[in-house]
Every structure is written in C-alpha cells, then in structure tokens.
C-alpha positions in Angstrom: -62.8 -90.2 167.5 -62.9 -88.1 164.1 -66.4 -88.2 163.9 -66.8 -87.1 167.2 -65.0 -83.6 167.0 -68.1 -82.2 164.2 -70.7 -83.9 166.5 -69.4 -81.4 169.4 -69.6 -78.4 167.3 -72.8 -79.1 165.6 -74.9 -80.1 168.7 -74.7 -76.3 170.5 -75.8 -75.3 167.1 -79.0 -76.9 166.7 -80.3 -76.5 170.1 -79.4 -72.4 169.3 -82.9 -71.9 167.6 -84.8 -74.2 170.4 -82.5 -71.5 172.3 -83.8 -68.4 170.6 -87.7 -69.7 170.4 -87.8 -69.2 173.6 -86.3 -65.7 174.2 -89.7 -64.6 171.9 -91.7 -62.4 173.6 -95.4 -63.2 175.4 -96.6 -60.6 175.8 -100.2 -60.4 173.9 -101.4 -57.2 173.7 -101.8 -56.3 170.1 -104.2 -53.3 171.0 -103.5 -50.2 173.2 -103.7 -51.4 176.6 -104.9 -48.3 179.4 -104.6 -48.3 182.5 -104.6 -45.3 185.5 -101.7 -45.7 187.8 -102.7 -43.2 190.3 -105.3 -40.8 190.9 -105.8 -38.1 193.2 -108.9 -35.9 194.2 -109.3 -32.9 196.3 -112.6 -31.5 197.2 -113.3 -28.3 198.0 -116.5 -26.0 198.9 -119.4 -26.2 201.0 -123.2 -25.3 200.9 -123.3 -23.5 197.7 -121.1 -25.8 195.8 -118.5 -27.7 195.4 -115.5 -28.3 192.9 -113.1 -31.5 192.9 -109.5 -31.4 191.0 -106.7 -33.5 191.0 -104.5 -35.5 188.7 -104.6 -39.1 186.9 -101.6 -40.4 185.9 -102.7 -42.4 182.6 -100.3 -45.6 181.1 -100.6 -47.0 177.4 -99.1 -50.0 176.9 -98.6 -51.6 173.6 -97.2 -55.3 173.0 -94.4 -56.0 170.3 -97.3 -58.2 168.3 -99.2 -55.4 166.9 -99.2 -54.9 163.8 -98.1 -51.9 163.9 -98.2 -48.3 166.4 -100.8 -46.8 167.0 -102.4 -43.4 167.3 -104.8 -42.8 171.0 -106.6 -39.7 171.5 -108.4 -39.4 174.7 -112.2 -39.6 175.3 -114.7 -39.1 178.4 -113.7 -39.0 181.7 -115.9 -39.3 185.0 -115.8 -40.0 188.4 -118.1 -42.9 189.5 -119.2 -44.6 193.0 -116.9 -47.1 194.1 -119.1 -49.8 192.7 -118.7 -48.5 189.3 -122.5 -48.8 189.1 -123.4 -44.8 189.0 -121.8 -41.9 187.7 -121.4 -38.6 190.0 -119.7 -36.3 188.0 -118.2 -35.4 184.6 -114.7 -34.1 184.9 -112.8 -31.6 182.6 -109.2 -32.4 182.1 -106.1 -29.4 182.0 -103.7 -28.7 179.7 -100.7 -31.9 179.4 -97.1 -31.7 178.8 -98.2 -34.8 176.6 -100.0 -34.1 173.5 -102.8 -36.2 172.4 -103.2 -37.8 170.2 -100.1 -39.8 170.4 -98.6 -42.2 169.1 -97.8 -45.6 171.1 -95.0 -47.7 169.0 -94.9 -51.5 169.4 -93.6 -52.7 172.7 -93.7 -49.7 174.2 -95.0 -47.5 177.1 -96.2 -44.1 177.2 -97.2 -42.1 180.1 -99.3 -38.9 180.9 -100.0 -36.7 183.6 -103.8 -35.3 183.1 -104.7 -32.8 185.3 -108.2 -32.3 185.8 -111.2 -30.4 187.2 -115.0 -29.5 186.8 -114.4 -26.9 184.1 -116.3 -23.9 185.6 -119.1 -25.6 187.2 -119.7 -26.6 190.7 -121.7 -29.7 192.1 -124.3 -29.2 194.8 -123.9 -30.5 198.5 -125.8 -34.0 197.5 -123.0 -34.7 194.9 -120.4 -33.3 197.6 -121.3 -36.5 200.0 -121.5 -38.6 197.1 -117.5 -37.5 196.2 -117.0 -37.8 199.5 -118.5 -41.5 200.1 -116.7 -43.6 202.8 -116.5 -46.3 200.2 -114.7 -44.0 197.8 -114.6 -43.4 193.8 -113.0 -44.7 190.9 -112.7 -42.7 187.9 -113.5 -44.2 184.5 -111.7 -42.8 181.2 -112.0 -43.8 177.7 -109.4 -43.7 174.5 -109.8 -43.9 171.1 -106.9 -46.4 170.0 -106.3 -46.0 165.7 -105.4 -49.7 165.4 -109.1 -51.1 167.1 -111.1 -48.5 165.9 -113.3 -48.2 168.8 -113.2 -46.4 172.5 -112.0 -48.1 174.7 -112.9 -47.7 178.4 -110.3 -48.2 181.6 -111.3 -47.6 185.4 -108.9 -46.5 188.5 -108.7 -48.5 191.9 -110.5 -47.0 194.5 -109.8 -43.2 195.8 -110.8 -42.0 198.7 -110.6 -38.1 198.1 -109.1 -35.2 200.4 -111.2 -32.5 202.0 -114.0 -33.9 202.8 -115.2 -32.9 206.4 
C-alpha cells in the first residue's frame, strides 16, 4: 500500500494533457471569413425611375489558427437575381460607424452596419420589376482580406424587398 499512494496522485496528472488536447480549439478558418447577416431593401419610384436603399449588416470572422490578424477593406457590392446568375444593379454604400479597413484579430468577430443606396442614379422601370422579382435578390459583396491577398466574394440569403406594388 506505499506504492499505491504516488500511483493516485500521478494518474490525474497524466491524463491532464489528454485533458487539455482536447479543450484546443477547431475551428479552421485561418483566413477572414464574410458573411451578411441581414439585409434589407426598400424600393422606391415609379415610371421615371427608381432608387433602392437599405442596410447589410456584414460579419468577419477570424479563427484563433491564423497566423496572425488581419487587415479587410471592402470591395464591390451588387444586388443580383435570386439565382445568383445575373447582376441587376450596382449599389453605393453610406457612411459606417465602422471604419474600413479594419483590422480582424485572431479568434475574433467584427461586425458592421453598411448602409447603402444607388449613389445619385436611378434605375429604369425594367430593372424596377427585376428588384422587385417574386423570387427575390441576394446581394453579393467582396473584401480584400491582407492575410490571403486576394478579394474575396460573400452572398446574402434571399430578400424579398419592400415597396414594390
């Protein structure tokens, strides 16, 4: 019974790294991942043209395996069919109470609120009905992520805009 005092003491000390091994974290994204939480669109006008605005609501994501943060400035963003096969419409986006670029540390999130609009255009009626599609739209934004080096594009779910009559 002497030996079997150490034995006791040792035992919940090796199984503390199998313990701790699995506490590591799985989550694999080592690049800047983008995603649109919500989306909102509100068309307005009639014969001689129309205007859509709304807001996006835009999520980075970044895993704790980078290899370090990273800096994302924002691209091109449009609104597309709901098929994600045609574009109808470039879209302008407003001023943010997030400044871009910013920086996304490892495991972390950062959120933004993009307001957006046509700028100072209008669209014609034909582009109206397109906005206005019974199927819907999905927006499609790119980012610019310092640790791939490349744009990277991300797409909404479905919205099926206000105001259209």
């Amino acid at each position: 019974m002497i030996y079997d005092c150490p034995v006791r003491i040792l035992l919940p000390l090796l199984a503390l790294p199998i313990f701790l091994a699995g506490c590591a974290s799985t989550d694999p994204t080592v690049f800047v991942d983008a995603s649109l939480k919500s989306a909102s669109a509100a068309v307005q006008g009639g014969a001689l043209g129309a205007t859509v605005t709304g807001e996006l609501v835009l999520e980075l994501h970044l895993g704790p395996r980078a290899s370090g943060p990273s800096q994302v400035s924002l691209g091109a963003f449009a609104i597309l069919d709901a098929g994600q096969k045609a574009a109808i419409t470039s879209i302008v986006l407003g001023p943010s109470a997030t400044e871009f670029p910013v920086t996304v540390d490892l495991d972390s999130d950062v959120s933004a609120t993009l307001p957006y609009s046509l700028g100072s255009k209008t669209v014609p009626a034909e582009t109206k009905a397109r906005l206005c599609d019974a199927a819907g739209v999905v927006f499609r934004g790119t980012i610019q992520d310092s640790l791939l080096g490349g744009s990277t594009p991300f797409f909404s779910a479905v919205v099926h805009p206000t105001g259209c009559m």
